[in-house]
N, C-alpha and C positions, 0 to 999 in steps of 0.2 A: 705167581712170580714169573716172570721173562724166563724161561730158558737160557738164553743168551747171553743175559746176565748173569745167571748162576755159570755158566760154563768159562767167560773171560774171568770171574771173581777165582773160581778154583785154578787155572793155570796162572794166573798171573802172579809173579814172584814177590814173597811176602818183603813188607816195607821193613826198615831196622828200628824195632821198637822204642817206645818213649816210656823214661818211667813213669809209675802208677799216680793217678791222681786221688786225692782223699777221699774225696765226694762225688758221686756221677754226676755228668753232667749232663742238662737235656735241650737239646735244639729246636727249637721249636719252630715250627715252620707249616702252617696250614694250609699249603697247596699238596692236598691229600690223594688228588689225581694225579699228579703230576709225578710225587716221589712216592707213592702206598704202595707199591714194591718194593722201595729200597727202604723204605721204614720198615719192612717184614724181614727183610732179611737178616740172619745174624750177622754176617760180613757184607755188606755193601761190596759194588764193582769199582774197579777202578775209574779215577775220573773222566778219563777218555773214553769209558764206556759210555758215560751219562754226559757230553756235554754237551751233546746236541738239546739237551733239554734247556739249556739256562737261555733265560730270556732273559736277564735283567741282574742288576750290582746282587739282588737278595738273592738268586739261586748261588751268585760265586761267593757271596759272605755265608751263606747261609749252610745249605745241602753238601757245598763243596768243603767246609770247613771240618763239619762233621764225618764226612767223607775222608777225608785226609788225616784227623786225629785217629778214627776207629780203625782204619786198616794200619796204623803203629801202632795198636795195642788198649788206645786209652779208653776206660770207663766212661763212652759217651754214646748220646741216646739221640735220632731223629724221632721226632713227635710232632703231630699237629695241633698240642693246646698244653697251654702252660701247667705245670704241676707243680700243684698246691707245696711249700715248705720245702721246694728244691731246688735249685742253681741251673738257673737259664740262660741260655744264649740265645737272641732271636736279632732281627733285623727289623731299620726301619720303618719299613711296609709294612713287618706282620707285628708293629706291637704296637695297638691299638688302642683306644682308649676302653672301646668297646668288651674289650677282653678281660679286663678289670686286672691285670697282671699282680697287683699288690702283695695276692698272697704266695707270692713265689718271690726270690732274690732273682734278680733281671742283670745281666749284663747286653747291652744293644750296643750292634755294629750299625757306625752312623751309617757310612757310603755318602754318596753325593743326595744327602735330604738337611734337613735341619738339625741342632740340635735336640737329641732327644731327651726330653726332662722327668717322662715317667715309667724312671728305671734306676736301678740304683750305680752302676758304670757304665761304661761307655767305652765302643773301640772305634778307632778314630785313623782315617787315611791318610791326614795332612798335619802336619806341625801345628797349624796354625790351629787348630781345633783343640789344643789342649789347654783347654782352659783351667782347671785344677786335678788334682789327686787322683780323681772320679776319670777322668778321661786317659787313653791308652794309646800309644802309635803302634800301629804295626799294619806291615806291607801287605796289599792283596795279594793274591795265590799268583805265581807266574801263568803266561797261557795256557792252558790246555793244549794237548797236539802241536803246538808249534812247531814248525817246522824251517829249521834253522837255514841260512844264505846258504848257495853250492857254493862250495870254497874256491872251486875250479874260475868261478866266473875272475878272481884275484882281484885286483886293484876296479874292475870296470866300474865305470859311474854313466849309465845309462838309464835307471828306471828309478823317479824319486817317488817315493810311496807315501802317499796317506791312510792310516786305518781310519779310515770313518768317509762318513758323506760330505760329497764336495759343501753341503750348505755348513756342515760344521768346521772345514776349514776360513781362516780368516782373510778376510776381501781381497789383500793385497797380493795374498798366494792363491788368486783363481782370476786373473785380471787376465784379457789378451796380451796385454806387454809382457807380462809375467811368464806366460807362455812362450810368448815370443823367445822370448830371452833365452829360457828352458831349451827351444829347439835350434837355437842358434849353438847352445855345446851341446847339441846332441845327446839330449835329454828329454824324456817326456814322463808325466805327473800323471799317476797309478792310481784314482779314488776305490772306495768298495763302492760294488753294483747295487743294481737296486733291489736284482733277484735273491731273496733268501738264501737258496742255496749256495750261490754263488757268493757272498756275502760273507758266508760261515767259511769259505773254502777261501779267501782274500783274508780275513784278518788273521789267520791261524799260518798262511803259508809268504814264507819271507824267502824263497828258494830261490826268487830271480832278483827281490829288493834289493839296491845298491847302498840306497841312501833314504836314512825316513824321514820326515819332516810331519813335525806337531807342531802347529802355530794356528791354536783354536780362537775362534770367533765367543768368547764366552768373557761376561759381566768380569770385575775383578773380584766381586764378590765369589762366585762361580769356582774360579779357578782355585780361592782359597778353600776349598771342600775337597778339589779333585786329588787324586793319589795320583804317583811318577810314571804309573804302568808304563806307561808307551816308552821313557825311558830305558826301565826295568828290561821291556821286551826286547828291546832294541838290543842293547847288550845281552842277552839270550839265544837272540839270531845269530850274532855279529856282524850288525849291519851299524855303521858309524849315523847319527841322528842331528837335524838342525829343529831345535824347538823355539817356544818362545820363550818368555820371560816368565817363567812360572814357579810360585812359593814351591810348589815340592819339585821338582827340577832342582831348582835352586841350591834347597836344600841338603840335594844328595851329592850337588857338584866339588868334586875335590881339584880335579883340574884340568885345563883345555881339552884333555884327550877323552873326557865323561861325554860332552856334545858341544856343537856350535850354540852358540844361544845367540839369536836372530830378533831384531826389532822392526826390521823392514823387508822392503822383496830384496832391495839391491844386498842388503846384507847378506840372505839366501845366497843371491848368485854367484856371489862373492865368493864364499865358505865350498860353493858346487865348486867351484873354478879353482879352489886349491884342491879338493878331494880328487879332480883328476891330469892337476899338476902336478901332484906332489903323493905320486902309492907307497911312499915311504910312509907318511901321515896317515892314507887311508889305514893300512897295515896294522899301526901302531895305535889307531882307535878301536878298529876291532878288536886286537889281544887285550888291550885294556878293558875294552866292554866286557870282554869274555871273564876278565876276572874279576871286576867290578860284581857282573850277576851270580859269583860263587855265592855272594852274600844273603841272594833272591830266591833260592830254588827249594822248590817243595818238603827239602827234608829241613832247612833253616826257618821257612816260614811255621811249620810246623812245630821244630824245637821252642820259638818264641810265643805259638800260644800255647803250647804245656805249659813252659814257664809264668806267662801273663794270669790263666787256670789256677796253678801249684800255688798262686804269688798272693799280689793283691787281690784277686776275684775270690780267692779262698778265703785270706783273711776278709774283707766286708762280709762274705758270708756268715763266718765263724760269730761276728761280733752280731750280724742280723737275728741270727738264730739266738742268741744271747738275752736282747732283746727283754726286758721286765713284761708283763701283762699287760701294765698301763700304756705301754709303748707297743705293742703288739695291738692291741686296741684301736689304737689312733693312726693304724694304718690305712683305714679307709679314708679318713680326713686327710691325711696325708697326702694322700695320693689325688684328694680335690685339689688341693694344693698346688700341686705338681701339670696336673693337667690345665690349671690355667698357666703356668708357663710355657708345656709344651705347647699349646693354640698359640703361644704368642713367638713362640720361636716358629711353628711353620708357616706363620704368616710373614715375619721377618725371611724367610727364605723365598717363598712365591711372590712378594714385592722383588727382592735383589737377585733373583735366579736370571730376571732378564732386564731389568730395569735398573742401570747401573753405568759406573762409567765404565770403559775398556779401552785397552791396551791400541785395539785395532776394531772403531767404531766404523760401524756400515757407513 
């Protein structure tokens, strides 16, 4: 065990517990380098301890999930392989066909892959993925470390920020006119680097961010998998946001003061050009974001998977376990079954991941 880890886990101030769930629950997660410390541990470190670790949507659905129910209290388990006759959580990187998961009850967090079809629910980032019963919305974890606007900077609108690489923003917000335009109000566009470190220390800190802007270069298919995060975040920071047209955006928008929603550059400049005409307006989007992401934060995201656990996840279980002989049986058939749909949902996703129409075509 880290040290270090053991030393933040004991000082750091205990979360306000959740109540008890029926049945343990086990995470499963087979990057056993990666977390086989924090699978040893009785109490896992806070997440800030471990987020330098997450490379990808399965460390934040995955390690972080279980992370954040176990230090509230709840009956749940990091493991690297499914167990037999128990109620699983895993992601869709690690549930494989290979694994043969059947004789375990599966709940799988989609994240931006296909749908997954051999499992018996599913949690799900976008509206749009909720195809029946079996499927589940709820919000990813807010960021890590965040580190919210200096307040002192007030109304300024100097630094428009993008979390991601200039190739994942969309053509029309990286043009030289665009620019142009940008440094004509005295403005200039903020991508992440290319440096690792530097990369991790840009998505995480919004301390000089004025104004964020999402308007991703991605299929329309694409966009219907992706979650609000950047949203989400934005109201976390309170930093007011111009994104694009996007199903979960959309979704969450109740009104004008949630973000700008941009179809074009001149739209952009437009939306910039009232933000620092008008610092009543900026003002007034930030306190709204701030209270908008009451709804977002780690103790809420966390109440609603107990509840999602306590809820449906329980009962499928209950009735799985239930199950006659004959039915018990024919779980390996079954599950041939199933895995010819899921081959055929991830090929449906690797055809339209990039091969699609879009919003804002190269």
């Amino acid at each position: 065990m880290d040290p270090n880890l053991a030393s933040v886990s004991s000082t750091s101030p205990p979360l306000s517990p959740l109540p008890a769930l029926l049945y343990p629950v086990y995470f499963v997660f087979r990057k056993e380098k990666t977390w086989d410390d924090v699978m040893k541990q009785e109490m896992p470190p806070p997440i800030e301890a471990v987020y330098d670790r997450f490379k990808g949507a399965s460390d934040a659905w995955g390690p972080q999930t279980y992370i954040q129910l176990k230090r509230r209290g709840l009956g749940v388990h990091l493991v690297p392989d499914f167990v037999p006759g128990a109620l699983c959580v895993t992601t869709y990187e690690q549930l494989t066909i290979k694994s043969r998961p059947y004789s375990s009850y599966v709940a799988c967090c989609r994240h931006d892959r296909g749908r997954p079809e051999i499992c018996e629910q599913r949690v799900v980032q976008n509206h749009l993925n909720l195809i029946d019963e079996t499927d589940h919305l709820m919000p990813l974890w807010p960021q890590p470390c965040l580190q919210p606007r200096d307040a002192s900077r007030q109304a300024r609108v100097e630094n428009l920020v993008f979390k991601g690489r200039t190739i994942y923003l969309a053509k029309p917000f990286r043009t030289p006119s665009f620019l142009d335009a940008l440094q004509d109000l005295g403005i200039q566009l903020k991508v992440s680097p290319d440096d690792p470190v530097e990369a991790y220390k840009f998505w995480t800190d919004y301390s000089d961010a004025d104004v964020v802007i999402a308007v991703r270069n991605c299929t329309d298919y694409d966009l219907s998998i992706k979650p609000p995060s950047k949203l989400v975040n934005s109201w976390m920071a309170g930093v007011p946001a111009i994104l694009g047209p996007e199903p979960a955006y959309q979704n969450l928008r109740e009104s004008e003061l949630d973000y700008f929603e941009v179809r074009s550059a001149d739209e952009a400049i437009a939306a910039l050009k009232r933000l620092k005409e008008e610092p009543g307006l900026y003002q007034a989007m930030v306190e709204n974001g701030l209270r908008r992401a009451q709804d977002f934060t780690a103790d809420r995201i966390a109440e609603r998977w107990r509840n999602l656990l306590a809820g449906p996840i329980t009962e499928g279980y209950e009735k799985w376990l239930a199950q006659s002989a004959i039915q018990k049986m024919a779980r390996p058939l079954q599950f041939g079954i199933r895995c010819v749909k899921h081959k055929m949902e991830k090929r449906t996703f690797e055809k339209n991941i990039h091969d699609g129409a879009r919003m804002f075509p190269e």
